[in-house]
N, C-alpha and C positions, 0 to 999 in steps of 0.2 A: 289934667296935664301936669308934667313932673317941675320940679323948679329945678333951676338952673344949679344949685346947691345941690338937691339932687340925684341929678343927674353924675353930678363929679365924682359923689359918693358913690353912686353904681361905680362906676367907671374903676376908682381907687381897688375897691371889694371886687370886682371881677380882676384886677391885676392881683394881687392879695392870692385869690384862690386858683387862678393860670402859675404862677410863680410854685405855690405852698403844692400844686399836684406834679410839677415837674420835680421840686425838689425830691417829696414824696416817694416817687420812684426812683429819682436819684440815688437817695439813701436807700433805697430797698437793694438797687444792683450792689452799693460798697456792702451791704450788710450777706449779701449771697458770696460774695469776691471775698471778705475777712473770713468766711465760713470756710471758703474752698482753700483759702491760703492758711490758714489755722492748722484743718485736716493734713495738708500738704507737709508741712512743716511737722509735728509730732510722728508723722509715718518717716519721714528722712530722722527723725531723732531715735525713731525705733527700730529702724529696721535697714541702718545704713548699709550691710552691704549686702542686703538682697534686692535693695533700689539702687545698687554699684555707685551708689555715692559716698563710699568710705574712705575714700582717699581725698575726698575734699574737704577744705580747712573752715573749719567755722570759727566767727571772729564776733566774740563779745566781753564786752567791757574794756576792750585794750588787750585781749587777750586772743590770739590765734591757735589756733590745735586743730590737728588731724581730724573729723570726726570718727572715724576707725579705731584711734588710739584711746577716745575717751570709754572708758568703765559704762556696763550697762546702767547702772545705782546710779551714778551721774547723770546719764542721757536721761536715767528717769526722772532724775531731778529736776532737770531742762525741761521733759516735756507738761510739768505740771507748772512750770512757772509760762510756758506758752498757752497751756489750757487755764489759766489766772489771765493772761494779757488779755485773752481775745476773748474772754469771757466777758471785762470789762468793756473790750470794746466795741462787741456786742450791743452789751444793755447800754451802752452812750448813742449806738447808731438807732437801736430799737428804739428809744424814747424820743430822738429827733425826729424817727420816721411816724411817731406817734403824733409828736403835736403839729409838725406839717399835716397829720392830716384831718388833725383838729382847725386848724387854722382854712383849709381847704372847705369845710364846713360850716367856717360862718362860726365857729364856736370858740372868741377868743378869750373869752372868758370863764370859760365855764371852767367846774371842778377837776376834769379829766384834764383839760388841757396845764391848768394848774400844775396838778400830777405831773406831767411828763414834764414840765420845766424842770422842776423841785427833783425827781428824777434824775433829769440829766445834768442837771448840775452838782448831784452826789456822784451820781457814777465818773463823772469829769475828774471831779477832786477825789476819788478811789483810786483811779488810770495815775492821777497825779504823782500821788506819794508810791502807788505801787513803781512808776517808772523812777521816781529817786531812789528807791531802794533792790531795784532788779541788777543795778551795775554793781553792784556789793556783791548780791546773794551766786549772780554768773559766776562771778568772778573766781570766788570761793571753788563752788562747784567744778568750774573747769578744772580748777587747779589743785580740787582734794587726792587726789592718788599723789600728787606729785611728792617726794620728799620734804622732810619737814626743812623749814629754811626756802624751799622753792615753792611753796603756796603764795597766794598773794588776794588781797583783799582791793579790790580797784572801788575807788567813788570818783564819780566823774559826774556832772553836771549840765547839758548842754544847751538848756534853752529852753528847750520842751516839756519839760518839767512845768515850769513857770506859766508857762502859756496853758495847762490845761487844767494848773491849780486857781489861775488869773480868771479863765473861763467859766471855770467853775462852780467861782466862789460868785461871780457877774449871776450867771442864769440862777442859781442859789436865789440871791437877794432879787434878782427880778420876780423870782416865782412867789417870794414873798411880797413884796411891791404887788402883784397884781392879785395873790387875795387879799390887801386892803384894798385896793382897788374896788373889788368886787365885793367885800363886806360894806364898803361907804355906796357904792348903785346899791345893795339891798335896802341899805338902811333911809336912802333918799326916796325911793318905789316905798317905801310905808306910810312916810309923812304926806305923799301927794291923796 
């Protein structure tokens, strides 16, 4: 017969792993939806106006422009700083979808799951500093043909930044926190 303790603890552990397989899939749709809006985006930067979308303005860093008017070496330039974003944010979704489904398995501590913290918290603070420094390099970019005097260098700031360097650096030190964790249960499993 089970003890009332227990029992709680099934109870916790099957909420734990209903919660870690929904999110699991959760992340799986964002990580299929970034891929198809990623693709999406580098075809409209390449190929604006056989996808008749040249006469629409694209707007970054504070800066607005025709996409038809911008220089193909430009757009190129555009499209490797979108295939740099979503690469990161990728491997940030991949590793979340990893250790839900680590965690789905009962396996919270183990070295895999480890891994995809420590993971996801580099790749967070990669997104991080890439995102403070993407409104710079736009900026530039959109506005290299332009006459000299009429380029413009934009830093802007908004929040988001912060929050995925703050994140980051959180799962970082949790992923460390739980291999002592895990080093101090091995090392208590030898003295029994």
């Amino acid at each position: 017969m089970s003890t009332p303790e227990g029992l709680e603890r099934e109870k916790r552990l099957t909420r734990i792993r209903r919660l870690s397989n929904v999110m699991k899939w959760f992340v799986t749709a964002l990580l299929i939806l970034v891929s198809i809006v990623g693709a999406l985006l580098v075809l409209l930067l390449l190929l604006p106006t056989l996808l008749d979308v040249s006469t629409g303005m694209l707007d970054l860093a504070g800066k607005e422009r025709r996409l038809g008017d911008i220089p193909f070496a430009q757009r190129l330039g555009l499209v490797a700083m979108v295939l740099f974003a979503f690469f990161l944010l990728r491997r940030i979704l991949w590793n979340i979808r990893q250790l839900f489904a680590q965690f789905e398995d009962g396996a919270f501590f183990a070295p895999a799951t480890q891994a995809h913290v420590l993971n996801a918290g580099f790749w967070l603070l990669a997104y991080g500093v890439f995102d403070i420094l993407s409104d710079p390099i736009s900026s530039v970019l959109l506005t290299w043909d332009n006459a000299p005097g009429k380029r413009s260098l934009e830093i802007a700031l908004n929040g988001g930044e912060f929050f995925f360097l703050v994140f980051g650096a959180l799962l970082l030190v949790f992923g460390w926190i739980m291999r002592e964790a895990a080093a101090l249960a091995n090392e208590n499993r030898q003295f029994v």
